[in-house]
C-alpha positions in Angstrom: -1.8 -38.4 24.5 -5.4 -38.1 26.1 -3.9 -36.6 29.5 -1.7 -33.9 27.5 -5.1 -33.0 25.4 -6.8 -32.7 28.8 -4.0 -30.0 30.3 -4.8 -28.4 27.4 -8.3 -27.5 28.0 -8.8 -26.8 31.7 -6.6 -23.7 31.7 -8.8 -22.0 29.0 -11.5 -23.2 31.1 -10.0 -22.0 34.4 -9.5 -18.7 32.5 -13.2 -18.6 31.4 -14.5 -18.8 34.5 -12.2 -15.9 35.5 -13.2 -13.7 33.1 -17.2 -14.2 33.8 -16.6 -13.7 37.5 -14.5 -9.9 36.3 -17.4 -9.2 34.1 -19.7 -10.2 36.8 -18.3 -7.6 39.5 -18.0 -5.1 37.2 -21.7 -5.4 36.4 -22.5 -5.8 39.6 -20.6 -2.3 40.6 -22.5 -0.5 37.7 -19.7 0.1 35.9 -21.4 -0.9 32.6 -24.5 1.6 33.4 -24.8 4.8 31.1 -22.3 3.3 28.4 -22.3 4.9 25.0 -24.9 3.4 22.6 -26.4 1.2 25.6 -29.7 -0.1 24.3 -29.0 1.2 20.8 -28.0 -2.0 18.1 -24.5 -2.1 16.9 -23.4 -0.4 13.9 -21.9 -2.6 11.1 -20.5 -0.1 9.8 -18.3 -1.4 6.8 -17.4 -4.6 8.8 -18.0 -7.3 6.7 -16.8 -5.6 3.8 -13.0 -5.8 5.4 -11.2 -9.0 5.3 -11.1 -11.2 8.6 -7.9 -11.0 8.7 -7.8 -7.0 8.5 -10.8 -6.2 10.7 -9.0 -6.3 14.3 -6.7 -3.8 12.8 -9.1 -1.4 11.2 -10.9 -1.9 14.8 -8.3 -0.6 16.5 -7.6 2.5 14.1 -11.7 3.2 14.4 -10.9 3.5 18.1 -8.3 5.7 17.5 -10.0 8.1 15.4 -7.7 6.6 12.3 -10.0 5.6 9.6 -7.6 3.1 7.0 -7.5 4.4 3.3 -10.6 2.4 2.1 -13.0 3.6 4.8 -12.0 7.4 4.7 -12.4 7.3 0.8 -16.0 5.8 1.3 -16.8 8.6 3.6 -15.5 11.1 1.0 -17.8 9.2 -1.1 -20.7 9.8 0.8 -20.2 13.2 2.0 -20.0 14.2 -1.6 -23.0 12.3 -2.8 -24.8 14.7 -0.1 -23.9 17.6 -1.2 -24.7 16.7 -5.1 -28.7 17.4 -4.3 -27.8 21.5 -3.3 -25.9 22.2 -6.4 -28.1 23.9 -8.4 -25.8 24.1 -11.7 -26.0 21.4 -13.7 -22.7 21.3 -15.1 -21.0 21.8 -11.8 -23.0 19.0 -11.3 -21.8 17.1 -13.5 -18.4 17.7 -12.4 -19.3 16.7 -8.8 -20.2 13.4 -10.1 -16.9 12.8 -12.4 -14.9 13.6 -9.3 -17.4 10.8 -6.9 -16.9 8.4 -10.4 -13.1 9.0 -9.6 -13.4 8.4 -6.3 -15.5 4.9 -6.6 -13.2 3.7 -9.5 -10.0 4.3 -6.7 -11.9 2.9 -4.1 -13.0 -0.5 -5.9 -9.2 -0.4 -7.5 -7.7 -1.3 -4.0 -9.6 -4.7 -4.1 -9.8 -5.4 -0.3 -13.4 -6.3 -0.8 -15.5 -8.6 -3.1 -16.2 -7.3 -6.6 -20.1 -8.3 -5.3 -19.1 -5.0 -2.8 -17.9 -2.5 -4.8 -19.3 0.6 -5.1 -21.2 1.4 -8.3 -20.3 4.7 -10.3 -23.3 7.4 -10.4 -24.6 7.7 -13.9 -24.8 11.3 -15.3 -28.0 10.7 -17.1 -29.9 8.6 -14.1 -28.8 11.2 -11.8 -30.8 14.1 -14.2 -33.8 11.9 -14.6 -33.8 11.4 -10.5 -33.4 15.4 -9.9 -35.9 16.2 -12.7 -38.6 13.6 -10.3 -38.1 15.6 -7.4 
């Protein structure tokens, strides 16, 4: 039983060492010089807020310039929350923030994240007292 444990192992080893010496020449050629982001840290984004067992697939629609439902609703969210501060009428206002309430209430509705993660809904009232500040 030990011996077919063994066999096992030393191929994923074999192929380990395989894969460092790749990533070795490439490095060595430069072809990881001038890479997008290089030096920068990596973006989270919403990553720990997908499943495990969804991220690879909502990694490979990122790539692909295909957000999934969840993430393009959240960036509706946030594009609209930008554009509440330049409306100067209050009831449109208003309006702006029942349709972001909408959106929030849809986006925590498809429950692919933790309750502890969902967006909370922008309060009419707060929102006044927070433009009155400014």
């Amino acid at each position: 039983m030990e011996s077919c444990c063994k066999l096992n192992v030393m191929p994923i080893f074999g192929y380990q060492k395989i894969i460092e010496q790749k990533i070795k020449e490439a490095a060595d050629k430069g072809e990881f010089d001038n890479l997008p982001g290089q030096g920068e840290p990596l973006k989270q984004d919403d990553y720990f807020s997908i499943p495990e067992d969804l991220r690879l697939s909502y990694k490979i629609l990122k790539n692909a310039d295909c957000l999934p439902p969840e993430l393009e609703l959240k960036k509706e969210i946030r594009q609209m929350e930008d554009m509440l501060e330049n409306i100067p009428d209050e009831k449109e206002k208003y309006r702006q923030i029942k349709r972001i309430n909408y959106k929030i209430m849809k986006l925590n509705m498809m429950g692919h994240s933790s309750p502890l993660l969902e967006e909370t809904q922008i309060y009419y009232k707060k929102m006044l007292d927070k433009l009155e500040k400014k």
